[in-house]
N, C-alpha and C positions, 0 to 999 in steps of 0.2 A: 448380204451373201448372194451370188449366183445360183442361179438355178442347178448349174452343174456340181457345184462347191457340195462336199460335204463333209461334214466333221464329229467326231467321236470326241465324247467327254466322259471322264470319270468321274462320278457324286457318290456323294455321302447324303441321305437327307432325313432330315429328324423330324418324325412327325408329332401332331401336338404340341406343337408350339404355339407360344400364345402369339407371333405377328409372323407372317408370311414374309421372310427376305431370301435374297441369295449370296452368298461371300465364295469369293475367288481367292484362290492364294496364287503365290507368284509361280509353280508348277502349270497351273493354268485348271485348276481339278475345284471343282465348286463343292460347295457345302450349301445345302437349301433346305432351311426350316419351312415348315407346310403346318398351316393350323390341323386338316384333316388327319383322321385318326386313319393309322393304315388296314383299315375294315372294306373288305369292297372293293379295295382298288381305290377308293377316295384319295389317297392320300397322293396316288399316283398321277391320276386326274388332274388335281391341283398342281404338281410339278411340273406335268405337259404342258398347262398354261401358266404358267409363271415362266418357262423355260423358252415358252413362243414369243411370250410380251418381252423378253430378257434380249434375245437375239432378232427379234422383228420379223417373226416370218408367223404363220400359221399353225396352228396346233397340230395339223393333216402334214407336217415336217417334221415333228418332233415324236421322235419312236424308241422305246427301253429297248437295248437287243441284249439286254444283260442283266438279272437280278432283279425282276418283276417283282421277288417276292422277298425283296434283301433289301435290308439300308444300303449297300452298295455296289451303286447303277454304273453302266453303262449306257450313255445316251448317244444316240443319231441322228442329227440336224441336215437333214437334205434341204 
């Protein structure tokens, strides 16, 4: 991705899961299990970095602008 590039995704993500993955469906809308419990913000935490390693940029790119406090996210990848 460019630095100028940036792009909105819509998740679904289940926390407490016993292995950390991510699934895409062909809409393009991810679904991302997170072992962390969603207490804290943990669980959110872990998305940001799964969502950085997924798309290869840094965690400092990766920002919820939608449903902090909701299984379903809107993410922004600057």
């Amino acid at each position: 991705m460019s630095s100028v590039e940036q792009k909105s995704i819509n998740i679904k993500v289940i926390p407490r899961s016993s292995v950390s993955h991510i699934e895409e469906d062909l809409m393009g809308n991810l679904k991302v299990r997170v072992k962390a419990p969603p207490v804290g913000g943990q669980a959110n935490q872990e998305l940001i970095g799964l969502l950085a390693e997924y798309y290869n940029v840094s965690k400092d790119q990766v920002e919820i602008i939608k449903g902090r406090t909701s299984r379903n996210k809107v993410i922004r990848i600057n």
